[in-house]
N, CA, C and O of each residue as an XYZ file, in Angstrom:
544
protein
N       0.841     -1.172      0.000
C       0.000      0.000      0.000
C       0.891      1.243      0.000
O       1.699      1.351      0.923
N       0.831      2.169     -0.917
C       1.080      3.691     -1.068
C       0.661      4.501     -0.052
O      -0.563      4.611      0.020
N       1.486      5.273      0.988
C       0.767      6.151      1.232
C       1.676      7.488      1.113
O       2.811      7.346      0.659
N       1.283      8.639      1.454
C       2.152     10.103      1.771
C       1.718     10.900      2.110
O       0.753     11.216      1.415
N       1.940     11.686      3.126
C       1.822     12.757      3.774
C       1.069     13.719      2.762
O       1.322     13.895      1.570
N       0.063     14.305      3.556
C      -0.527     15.776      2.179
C      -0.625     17.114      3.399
O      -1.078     17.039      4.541
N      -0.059     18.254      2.728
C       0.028     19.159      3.306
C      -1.036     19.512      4.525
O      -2.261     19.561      4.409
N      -0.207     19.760      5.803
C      -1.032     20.027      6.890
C      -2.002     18.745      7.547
O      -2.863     18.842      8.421
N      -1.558     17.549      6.826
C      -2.409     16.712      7.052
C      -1.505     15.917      8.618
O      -0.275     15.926      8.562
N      -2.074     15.383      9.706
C      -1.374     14.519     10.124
C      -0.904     12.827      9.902
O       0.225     12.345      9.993
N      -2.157     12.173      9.594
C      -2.323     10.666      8.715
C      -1.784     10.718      7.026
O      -2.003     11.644      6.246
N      -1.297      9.902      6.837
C      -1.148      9.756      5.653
C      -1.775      8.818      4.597
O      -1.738      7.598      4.758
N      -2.466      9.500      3.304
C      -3.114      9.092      2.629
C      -2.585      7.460      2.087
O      -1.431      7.049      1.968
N      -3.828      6.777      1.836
C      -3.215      6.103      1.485
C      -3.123      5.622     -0.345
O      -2.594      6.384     -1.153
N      -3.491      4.796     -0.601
C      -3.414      4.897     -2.215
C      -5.166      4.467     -2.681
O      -5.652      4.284     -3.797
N      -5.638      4.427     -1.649
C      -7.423      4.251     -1.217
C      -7.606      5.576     -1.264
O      -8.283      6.129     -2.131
N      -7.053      6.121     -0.397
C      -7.910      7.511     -0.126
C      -7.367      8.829     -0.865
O      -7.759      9.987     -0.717
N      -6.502      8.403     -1.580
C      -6.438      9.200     -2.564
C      -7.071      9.122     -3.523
O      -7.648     10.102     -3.993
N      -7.125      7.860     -4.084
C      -8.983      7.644     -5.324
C      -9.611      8.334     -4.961
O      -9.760      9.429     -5.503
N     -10.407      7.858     -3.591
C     -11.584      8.437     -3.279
C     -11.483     10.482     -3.595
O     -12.090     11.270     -4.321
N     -10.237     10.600     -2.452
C     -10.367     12.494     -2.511
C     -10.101     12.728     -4.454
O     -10.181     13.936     -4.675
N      -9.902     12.142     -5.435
C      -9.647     12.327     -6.617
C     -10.864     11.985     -7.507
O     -10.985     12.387     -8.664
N     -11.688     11.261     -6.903
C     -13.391     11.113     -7.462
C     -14.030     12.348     -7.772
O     -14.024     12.635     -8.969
N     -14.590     13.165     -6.982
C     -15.179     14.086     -7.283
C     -14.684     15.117     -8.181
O     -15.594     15.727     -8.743
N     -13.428     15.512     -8.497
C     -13.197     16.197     -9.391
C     -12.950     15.478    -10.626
O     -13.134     15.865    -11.780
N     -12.470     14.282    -10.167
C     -12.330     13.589    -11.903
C     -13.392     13.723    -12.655
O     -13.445     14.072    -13.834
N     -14.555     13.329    -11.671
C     -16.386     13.311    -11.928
C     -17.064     14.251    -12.640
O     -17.978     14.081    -13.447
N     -16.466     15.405    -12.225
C     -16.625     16.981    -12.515
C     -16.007     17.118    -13.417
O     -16.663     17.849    -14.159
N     -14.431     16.687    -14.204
C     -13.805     16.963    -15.050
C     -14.414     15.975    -16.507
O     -14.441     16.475    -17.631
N     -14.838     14.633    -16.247
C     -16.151     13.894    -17.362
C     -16.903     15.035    -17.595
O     -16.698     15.754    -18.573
N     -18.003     15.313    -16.533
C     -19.079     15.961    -16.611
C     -18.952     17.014    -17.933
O     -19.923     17.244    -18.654
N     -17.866     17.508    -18.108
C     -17.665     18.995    -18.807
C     -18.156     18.540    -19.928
O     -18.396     19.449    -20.723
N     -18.494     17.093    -20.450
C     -18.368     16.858    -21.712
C     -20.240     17.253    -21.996
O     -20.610     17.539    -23.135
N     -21.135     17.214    -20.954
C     -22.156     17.626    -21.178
C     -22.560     19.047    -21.284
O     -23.548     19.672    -21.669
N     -21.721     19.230    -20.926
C     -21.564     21.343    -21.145
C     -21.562     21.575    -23.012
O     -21.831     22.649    -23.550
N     -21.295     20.645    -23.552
C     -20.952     20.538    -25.118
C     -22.148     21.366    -25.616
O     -23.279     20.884    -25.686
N     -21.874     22.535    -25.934
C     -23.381     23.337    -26.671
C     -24.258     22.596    -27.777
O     -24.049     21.385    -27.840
N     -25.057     23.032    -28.521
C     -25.182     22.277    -29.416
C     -24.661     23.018    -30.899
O     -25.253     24.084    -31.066
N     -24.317     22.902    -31.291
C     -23.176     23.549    -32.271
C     -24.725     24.331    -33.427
O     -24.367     24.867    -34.476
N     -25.702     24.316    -33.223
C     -26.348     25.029    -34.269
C     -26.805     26.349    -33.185
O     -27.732     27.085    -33.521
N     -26.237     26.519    -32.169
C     -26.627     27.719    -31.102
C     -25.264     28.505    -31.300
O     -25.130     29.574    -30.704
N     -24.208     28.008    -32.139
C     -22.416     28.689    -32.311
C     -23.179     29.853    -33.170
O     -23.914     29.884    -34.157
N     -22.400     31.129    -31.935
C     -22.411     32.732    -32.762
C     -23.770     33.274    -31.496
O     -24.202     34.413    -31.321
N     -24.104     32.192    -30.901
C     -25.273     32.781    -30.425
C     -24.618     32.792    -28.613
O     -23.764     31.955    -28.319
N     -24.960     33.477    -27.878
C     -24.924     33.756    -26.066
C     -25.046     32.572    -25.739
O     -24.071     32.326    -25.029
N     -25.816     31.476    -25.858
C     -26.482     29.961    -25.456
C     -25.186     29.406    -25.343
O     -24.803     28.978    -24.255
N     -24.395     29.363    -26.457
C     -23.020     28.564    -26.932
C     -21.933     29.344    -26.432
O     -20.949     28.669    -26.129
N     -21.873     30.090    -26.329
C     -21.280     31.152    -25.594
C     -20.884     30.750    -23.873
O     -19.858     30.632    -23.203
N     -22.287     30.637    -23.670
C     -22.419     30.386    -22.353
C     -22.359     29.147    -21.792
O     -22.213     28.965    -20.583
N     -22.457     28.336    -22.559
C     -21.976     26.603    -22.423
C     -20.551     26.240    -22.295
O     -20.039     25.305    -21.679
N     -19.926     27.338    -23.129
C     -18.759     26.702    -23.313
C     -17.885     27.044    -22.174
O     -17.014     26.268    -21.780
N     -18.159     28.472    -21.516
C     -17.426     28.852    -20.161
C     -18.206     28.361    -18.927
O     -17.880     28.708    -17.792
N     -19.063     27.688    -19.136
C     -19.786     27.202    -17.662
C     -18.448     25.206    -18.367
O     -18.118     24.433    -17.468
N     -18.225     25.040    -19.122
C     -17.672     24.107    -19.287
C     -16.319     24.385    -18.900
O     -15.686     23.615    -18.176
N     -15.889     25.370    -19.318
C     -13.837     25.949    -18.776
C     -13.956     26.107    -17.497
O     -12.971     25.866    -16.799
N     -15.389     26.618    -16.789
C     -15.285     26.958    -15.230
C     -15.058     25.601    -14.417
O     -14.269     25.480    -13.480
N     -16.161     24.266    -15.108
C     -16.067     23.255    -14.194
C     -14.273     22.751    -14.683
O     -13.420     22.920    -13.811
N     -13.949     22.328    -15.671
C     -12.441     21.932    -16.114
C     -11.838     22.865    -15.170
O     -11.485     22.137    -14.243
N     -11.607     23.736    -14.959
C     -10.690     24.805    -14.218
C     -10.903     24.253    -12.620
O      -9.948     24.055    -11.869
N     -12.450     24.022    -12.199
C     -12.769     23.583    -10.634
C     -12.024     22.176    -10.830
O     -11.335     21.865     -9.858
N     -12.024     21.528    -11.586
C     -11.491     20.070    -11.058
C     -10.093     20.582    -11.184
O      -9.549     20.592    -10.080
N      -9.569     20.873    -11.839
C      -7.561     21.563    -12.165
C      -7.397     21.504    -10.895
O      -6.558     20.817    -10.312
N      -8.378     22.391    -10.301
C      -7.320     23.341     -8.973
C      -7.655     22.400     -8.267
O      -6.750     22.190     -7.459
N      -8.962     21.314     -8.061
C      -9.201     20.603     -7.008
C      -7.958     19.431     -6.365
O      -7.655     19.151     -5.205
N      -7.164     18.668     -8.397
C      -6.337     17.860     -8.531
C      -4.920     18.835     -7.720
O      -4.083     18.471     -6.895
N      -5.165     20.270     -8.448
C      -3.501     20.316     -7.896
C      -3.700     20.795     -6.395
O      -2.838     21.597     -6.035
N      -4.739     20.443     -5.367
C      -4.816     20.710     -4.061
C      -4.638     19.059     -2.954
O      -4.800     19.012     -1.735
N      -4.208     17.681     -4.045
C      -4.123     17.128     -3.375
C      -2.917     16.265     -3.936
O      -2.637     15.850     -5.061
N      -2.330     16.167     -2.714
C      -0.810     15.245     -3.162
C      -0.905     13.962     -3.418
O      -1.341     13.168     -2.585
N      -0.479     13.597     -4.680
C      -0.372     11.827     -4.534
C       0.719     11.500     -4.241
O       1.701     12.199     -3.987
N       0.537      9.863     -4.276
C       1.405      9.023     -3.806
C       2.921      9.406     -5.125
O       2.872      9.551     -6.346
N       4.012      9.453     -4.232
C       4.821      9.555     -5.298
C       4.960      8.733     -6.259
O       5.288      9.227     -7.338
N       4.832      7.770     -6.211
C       4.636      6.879     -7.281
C       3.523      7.069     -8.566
O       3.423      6.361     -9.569
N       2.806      8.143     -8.227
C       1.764      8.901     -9.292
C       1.931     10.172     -9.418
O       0.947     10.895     -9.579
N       3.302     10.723     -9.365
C       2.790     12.220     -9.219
C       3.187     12.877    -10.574
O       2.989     14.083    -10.723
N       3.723     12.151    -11.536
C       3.944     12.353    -13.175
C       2.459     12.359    -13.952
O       2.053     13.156    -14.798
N       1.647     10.943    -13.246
C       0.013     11.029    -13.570
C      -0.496     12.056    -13.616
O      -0.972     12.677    -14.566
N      -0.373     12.401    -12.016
C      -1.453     13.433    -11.062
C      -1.085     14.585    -12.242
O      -1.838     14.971    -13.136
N       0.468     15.069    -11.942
C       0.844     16.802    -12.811
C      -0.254     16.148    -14.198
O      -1.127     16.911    -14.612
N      -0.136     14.888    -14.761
C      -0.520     14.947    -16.343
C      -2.449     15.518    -16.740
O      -3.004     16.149    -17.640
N      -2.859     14.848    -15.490
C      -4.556     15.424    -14.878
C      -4.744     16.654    -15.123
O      -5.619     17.149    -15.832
N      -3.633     17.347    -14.332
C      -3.710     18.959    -14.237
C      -3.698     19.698    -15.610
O      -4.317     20.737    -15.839
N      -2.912     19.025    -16.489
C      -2.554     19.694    -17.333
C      -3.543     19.319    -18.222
O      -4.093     20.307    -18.708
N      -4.018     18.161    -18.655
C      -5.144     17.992    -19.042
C      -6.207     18.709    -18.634
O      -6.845     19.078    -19.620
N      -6.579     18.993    -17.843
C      -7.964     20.090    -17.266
C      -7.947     21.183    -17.459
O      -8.993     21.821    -17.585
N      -6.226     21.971    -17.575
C      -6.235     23.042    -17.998
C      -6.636     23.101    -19.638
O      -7.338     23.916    -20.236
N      -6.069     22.173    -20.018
C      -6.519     22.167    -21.793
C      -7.662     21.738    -22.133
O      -8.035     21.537    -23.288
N      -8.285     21.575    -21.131
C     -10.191     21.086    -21.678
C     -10.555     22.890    -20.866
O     -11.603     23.317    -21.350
N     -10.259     23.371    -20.373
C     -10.284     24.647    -20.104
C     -10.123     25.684    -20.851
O     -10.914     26.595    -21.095
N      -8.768     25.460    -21.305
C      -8.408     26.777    -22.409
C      -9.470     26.116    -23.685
O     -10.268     26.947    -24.119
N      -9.511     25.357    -24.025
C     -10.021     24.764    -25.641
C     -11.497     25.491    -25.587
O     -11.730     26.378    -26.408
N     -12.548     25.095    -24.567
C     -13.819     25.723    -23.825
C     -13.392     26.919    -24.395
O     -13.662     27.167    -25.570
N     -12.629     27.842    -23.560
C     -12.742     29.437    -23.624
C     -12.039     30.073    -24.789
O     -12.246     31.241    -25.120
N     -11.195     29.263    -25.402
C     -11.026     30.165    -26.974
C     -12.028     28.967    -28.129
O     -11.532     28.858    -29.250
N     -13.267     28.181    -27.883
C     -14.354     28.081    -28.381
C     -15.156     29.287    -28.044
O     -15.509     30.040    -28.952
N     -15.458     29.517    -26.850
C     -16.647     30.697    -26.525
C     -16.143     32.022    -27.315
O     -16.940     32.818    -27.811
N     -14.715     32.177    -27.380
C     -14.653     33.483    -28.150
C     -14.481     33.773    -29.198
O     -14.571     34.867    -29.754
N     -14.078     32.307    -29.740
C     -14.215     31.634    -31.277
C     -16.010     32.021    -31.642
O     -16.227     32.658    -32.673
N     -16.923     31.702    -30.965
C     -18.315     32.083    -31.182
C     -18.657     33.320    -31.079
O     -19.546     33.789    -31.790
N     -17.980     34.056    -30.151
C     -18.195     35.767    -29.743
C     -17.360     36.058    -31.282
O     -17.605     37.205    -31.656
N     -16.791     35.589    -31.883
C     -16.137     36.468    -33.292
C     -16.545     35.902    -34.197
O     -16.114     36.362    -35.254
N     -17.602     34.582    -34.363
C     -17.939     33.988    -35.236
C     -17.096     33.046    -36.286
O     -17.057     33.077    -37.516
N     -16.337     32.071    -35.193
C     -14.832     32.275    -35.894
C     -15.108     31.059    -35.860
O     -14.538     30.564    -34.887
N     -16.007     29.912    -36.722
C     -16.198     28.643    -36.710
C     -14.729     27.642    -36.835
O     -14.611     26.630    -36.143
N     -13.785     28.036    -37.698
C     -12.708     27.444    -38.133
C     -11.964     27.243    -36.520
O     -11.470     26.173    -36.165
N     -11.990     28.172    -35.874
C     -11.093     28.410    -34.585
C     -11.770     27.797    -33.760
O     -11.065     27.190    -32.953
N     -13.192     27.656    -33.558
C     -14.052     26.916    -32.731
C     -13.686     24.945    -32.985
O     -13.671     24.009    -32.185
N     -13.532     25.000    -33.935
C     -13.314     23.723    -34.113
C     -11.745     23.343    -33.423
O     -11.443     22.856    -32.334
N     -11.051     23.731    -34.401
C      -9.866     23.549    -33.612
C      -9.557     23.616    -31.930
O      -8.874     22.799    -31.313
N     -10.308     24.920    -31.304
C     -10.402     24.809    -29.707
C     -11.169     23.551    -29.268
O     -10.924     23.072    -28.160
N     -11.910     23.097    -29.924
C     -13.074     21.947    -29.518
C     -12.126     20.858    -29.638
O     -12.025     20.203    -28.601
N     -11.162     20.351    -30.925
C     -10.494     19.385    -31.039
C      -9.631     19.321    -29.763
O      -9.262     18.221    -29.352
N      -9.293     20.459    -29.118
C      -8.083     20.341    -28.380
C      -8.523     19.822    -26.938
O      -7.938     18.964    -26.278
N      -9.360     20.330    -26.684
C     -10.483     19.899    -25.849
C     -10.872     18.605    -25.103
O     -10.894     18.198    -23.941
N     -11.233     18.063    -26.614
C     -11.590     16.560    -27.075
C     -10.182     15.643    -26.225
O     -10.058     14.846    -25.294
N      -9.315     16.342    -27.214
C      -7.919     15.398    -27.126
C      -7.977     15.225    -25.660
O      -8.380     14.172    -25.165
N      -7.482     16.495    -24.770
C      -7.151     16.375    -23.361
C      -8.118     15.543    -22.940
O      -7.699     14.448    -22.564
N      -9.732     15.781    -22.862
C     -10.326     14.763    -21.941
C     -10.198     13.382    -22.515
O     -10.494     12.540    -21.667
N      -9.839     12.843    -23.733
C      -9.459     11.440    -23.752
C      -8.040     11.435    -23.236
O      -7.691     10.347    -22.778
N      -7.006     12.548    -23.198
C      -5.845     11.946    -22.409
C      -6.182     12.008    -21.159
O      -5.057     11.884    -20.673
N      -6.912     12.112    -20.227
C      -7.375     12.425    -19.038
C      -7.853     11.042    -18.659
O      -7.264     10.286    -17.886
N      -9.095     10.773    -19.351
C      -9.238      9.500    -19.531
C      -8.762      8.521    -19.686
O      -9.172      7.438    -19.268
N      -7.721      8.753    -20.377
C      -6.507      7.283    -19.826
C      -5.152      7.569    -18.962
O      -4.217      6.814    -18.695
N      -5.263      8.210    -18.803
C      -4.593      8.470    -17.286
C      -5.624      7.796    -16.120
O      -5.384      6.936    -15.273
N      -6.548      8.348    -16.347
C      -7.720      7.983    -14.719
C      -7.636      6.279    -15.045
O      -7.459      5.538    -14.078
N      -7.734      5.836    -16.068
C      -7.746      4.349    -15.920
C      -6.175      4.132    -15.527
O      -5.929      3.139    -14.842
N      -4.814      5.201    -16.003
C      -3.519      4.287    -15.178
C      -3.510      4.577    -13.863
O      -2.636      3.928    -13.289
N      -4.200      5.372    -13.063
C      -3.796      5.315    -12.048
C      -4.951      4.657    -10.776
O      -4.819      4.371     -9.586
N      -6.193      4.607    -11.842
C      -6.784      3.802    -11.037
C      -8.412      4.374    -10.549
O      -9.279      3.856     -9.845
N      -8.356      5.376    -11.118
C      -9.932      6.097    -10.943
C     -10.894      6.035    -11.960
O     -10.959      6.546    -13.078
N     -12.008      4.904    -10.983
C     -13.251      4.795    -12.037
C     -14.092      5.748    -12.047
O     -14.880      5.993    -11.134
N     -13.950      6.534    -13.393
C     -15.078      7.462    -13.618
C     -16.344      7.507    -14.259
O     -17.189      8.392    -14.122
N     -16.446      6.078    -15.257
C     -17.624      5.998    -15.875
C     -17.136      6.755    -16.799
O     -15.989      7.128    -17.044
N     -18.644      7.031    -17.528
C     -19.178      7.589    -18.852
C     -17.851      7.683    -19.530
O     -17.096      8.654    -19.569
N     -17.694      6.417    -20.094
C     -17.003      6.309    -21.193
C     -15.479      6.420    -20.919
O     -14.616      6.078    -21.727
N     -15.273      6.875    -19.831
C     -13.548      6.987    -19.610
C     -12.958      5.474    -19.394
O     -11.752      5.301    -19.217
């Protein structure tokens, strides 16, 4: 069993209870994929507004991942999570402004990038061991 110390903590996590504290944001970081506007609302506030209520939750799971320490033996994973969430984040918010300029070509491309991170996200959560469902 894995365990390590997490800031301010006295017990140390173990490689259990780090899944668990890593559930809810992984959960939250899937979820974003239902934030997906419906692409005949692109140019319009609706799509607009989907796509940053989608960078806000990606951004809440980011900071949630980089607020908890893993086991060193995962912490190349863990950083790879982070960075993934930030890029289902940024992709979201230069889509929404890709739509605020009507900039379909750029919307796509932010959407692809998007895409990519939450399937690399998704196989990360299966190497290190977090079942998230829907499709990951």
């Amino acid at each position: 069993m894995v365990s390590v110390l997490t800031g301010g903590e006295d017990e140390p996590l173990t490689e259990a209870e780090y899944e668990a504290r890593m559930l809810p944001p992984a959960q939250q970081l899937v979820s974003v994929g239902d934030d997906f506007a419906d692409l005949a609302d692109f140019g319009e506030p609706a799509f607009t507004d989907d796509m940053n209520a989608g960078a806000d939750d990606a951004a809440d799971s980011a900071d949630a991942f980089d607020g908890i320490t893993p086991p060193e033996i995962l912490g190349s994973e863990h950083e790879q999570l982070i960075d993934d969430a930030r890029a289902v984040e940024s992709g979201f918010r230069d889509a929404a402004t890709a739509s605020e300029e009507n900039d379909s070509a750029a919307a796509d491309d932010a959407l692809g990038v998007a895409e990519s991170a939450m399937r690399d996200a998704g196989a990360t959560f299966d190497a290190i061991g977090v079942e998230v469902g829907q499709g990951f």
